[in-house]
N, C-alpha and C positions, 0 to 999 in steps of 0.2 A: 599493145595497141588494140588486139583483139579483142581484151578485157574490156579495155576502154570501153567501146563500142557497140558489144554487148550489152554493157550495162546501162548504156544510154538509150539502148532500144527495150530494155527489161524497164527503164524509170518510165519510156513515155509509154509503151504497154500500161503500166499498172495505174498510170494517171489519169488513163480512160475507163479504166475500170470504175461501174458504179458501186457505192459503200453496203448499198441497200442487198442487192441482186447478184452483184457479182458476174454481170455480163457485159462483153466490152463495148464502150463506144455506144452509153441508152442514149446519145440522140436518135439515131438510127431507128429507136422500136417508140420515140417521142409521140404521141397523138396529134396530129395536127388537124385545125382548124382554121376556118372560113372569121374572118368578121366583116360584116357591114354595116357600117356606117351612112347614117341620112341626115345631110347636111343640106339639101335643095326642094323639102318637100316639107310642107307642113304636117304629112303621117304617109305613111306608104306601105300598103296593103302586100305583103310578100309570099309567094310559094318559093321554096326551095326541097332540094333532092341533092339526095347522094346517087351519084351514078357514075360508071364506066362506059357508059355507051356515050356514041358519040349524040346524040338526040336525047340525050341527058333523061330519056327513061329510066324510070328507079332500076336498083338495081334490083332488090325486092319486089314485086307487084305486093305481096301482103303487105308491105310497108308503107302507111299513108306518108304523102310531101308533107312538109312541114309549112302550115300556114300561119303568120305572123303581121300583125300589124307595128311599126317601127317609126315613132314620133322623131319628130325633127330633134335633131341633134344626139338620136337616139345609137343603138350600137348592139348587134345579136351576134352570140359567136354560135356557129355551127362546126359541129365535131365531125370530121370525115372519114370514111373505116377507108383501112387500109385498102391502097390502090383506087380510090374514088375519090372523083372531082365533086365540088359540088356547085350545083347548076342553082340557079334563081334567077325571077321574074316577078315584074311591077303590074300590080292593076292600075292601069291607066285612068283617067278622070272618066272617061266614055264606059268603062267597064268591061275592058277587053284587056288582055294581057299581054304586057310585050315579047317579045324576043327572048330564047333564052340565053344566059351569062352566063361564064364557065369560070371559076378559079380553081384553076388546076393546082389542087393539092397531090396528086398521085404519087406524086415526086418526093414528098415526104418533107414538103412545106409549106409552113402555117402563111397564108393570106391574108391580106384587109386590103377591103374593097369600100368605095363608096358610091353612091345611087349618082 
């Protein structure tokens, strides 16, 4: 029985193992990323940042936000480093920026967001 058992935790071990790298269970070290999609704007002028703070300052200051314009029906993935959320914000018609948005990636999952 011990055999048995062994070997069924020897089979699901090595079924996690990746072919490439040989480390277990690469969801784990996967890259995840942000998408947003704009389905209610006919273009929408975007800043976004990778940040851990909670007031979604970069987490870099050398690192400029990421500023995007995102046509209707349009779709941006942002890549977030490990342990950072990434925050973004809509210029409004006025020219004043909203609120910032959080898709918490930290967690070590990919998001998709829409406007």
């Amino acid at each position: 029985m011990r055999i048995l058992l062994s070997a069924a935790v020897m089979l699901a071990t090595v079924s996690c193992v990746s072919q490439n790298n040989w480390s277990p269970l690469p969801l784990w070290s996967a890259p995840v990323h942000m998408s947003l999609s704009n389905y209610r704007f006919d273009h929408a002028a975007i800043e976004a940042v990778v940040s851990a703070a909670p007031d979604c300052s970069p987490a870099d200051p050398n690192v400029p936000p990421i500023d995007f314009d995102l046509p209707f029906k349009g779709t941006r993935v942002i890549e977030a480093t490990p342990g950072g959320d990434v925050c973004w914000r809509r210029k409004t018609e006025t020219g004043q920026w909203t609120e910032w948005n959080r898709a918490f990636t930290a967690l070590g999952r990919s998001v998709d967001v829409q406007l």
